[in-house]
C-alpha positions as CSV (number, residue, x, y, z in Angstrom):
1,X,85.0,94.6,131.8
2,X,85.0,98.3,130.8
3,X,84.9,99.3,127.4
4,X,88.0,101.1,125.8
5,X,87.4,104.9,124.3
6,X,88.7,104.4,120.7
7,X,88.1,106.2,117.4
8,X,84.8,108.6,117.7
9,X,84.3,107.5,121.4
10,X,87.5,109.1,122.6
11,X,87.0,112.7,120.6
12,X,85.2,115.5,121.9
13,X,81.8,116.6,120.1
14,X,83.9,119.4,118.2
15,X,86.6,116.9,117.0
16,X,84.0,114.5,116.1
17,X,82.8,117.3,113.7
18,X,85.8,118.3,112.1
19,X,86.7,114.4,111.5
20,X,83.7,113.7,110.1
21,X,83.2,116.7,107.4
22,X,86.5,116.0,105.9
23,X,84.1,113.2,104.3
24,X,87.1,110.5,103.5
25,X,89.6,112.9,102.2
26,X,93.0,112.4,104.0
27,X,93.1,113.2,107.5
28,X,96.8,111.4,108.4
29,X,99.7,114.5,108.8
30,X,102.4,114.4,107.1
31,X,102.2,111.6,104.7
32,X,102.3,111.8,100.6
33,X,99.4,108.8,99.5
34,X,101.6,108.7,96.4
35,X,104.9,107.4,98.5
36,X,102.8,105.4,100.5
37,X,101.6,103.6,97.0
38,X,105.4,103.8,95.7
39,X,106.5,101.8,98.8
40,X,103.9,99.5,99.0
41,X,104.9,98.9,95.3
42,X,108.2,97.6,96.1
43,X,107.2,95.6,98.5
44,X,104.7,93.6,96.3
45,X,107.7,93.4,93.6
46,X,109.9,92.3,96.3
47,X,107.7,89.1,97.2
48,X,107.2,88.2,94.0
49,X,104.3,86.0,91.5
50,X,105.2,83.3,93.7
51,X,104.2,84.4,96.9
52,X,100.6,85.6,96.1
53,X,100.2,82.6,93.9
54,X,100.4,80.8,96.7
55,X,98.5,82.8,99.4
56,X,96.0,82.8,96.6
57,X,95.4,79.4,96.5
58,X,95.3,79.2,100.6
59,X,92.5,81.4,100.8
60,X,90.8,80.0,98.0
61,X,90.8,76.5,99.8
62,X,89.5,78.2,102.8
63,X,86.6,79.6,100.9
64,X,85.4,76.0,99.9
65,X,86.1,74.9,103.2
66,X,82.7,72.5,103.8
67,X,81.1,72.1,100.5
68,X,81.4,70.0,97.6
69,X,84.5,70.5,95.6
């Protein structure tokens, strides 16, 4: 099965370089991180205590899945 070209793989040498000295910073076009932050905000209100009480105590059982309780 041939491998797919993604990330790095599928830039030229040039692009690679350019990526890659940006060191982290925000490379995405066109989007503000603080409205990203804002509407990811709302959605965590939306869900509610509830909700992550609950998912928290899933992946907490599947932590101590195999060993003594």
């Amino acid at each position: 099965m041939a491998k797919s070209r993604r990330g790095f793989a599928s830039m030229t040498a040039s692009r690679v370089r350019e990526v890659a000295s940006k060191g982290g910073k925000k490379t995405a076009q066109g989007h503000d991180m603080a409205m990203i932050g804002k509407a990811g905000g709302k959605v965590t209100a939306k869900r509610g205590k509830d909700y992550f009480a609950r998912i928290g105590r899933l992946g907490g059982k599947a932590g101590r899945r195999g060993k003594a309780a």
